[in-house]
C-alpha positions as CSV (number, residue, x, y, z in Angstrom):
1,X,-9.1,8.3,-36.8
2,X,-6.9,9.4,-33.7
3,X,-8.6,10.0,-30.6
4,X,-8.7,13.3,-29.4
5,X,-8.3,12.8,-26.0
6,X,-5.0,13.2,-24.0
7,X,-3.8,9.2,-22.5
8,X,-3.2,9.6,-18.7
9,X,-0.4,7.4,-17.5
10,X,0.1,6.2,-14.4
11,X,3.4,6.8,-12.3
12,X,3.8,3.1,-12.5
13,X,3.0,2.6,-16.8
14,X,5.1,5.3,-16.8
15,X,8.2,4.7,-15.1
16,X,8.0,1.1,-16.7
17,X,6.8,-0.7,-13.4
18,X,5.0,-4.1,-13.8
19,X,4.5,-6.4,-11.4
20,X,2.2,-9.2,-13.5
21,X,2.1,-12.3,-14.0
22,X,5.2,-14.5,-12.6
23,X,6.8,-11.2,-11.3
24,X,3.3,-10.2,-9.3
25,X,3.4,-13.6,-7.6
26,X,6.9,-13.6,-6.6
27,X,6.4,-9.8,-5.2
28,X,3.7,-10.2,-3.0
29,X,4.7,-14.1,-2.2
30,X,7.8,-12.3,-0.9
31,X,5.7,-9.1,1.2
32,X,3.1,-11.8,2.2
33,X,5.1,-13.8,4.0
34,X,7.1,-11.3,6.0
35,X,7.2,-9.7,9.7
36,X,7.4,-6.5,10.1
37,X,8.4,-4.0,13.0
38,X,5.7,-2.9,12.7
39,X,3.1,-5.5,13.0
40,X,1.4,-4.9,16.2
41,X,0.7,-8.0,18.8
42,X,-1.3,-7.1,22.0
43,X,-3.1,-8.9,24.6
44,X,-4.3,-5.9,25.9
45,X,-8.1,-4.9,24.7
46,X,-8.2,-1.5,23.7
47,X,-11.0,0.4,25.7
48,X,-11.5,4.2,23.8
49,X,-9.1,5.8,21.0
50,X,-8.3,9.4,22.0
51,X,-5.4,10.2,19.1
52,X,-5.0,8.5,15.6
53,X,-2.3,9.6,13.2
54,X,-3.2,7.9,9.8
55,X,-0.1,9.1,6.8
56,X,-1.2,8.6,2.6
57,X,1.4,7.3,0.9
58,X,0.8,6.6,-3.0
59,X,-3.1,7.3,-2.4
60,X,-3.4,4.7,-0.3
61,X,-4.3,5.7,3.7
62,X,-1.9,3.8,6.2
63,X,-2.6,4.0,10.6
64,X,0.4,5.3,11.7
65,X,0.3,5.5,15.3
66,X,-3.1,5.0,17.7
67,X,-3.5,6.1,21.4
């Protein structure tokens, strides 16, 4: 009758983090819509990449810096 198998939580489940429904669109309405420092704007084409520095922050892989 009860499952044998241990239930994996995520961090988020865990910590009692939700972001659905009403609160999900107000989130990422609110990160959407916003400038960052750093956003990059160039006009300058970018001929060869000799140095990338990419950080992982919650599983997710961000570009950090590019040369």
């Amino acid at each position: 009758m009860w499952i044998q198998e241990p239930i994996n939580y995520d961090k988020h489940a865990l910590w009692g983090v939700s972001h659905w429904g009403r609160k999900r669109q107000q989130f990422y309405g609110f990160a959407v819509n916003r400038e960052s420092a750093l956003d990059v704007y160039s006009k300058r084409r970018i001929i060869a990449v000799t140095h990338l520095k990419i950080v992982e922050w919650h599983n997710y892989k961000h570009l950090d810096w590019i040369s």
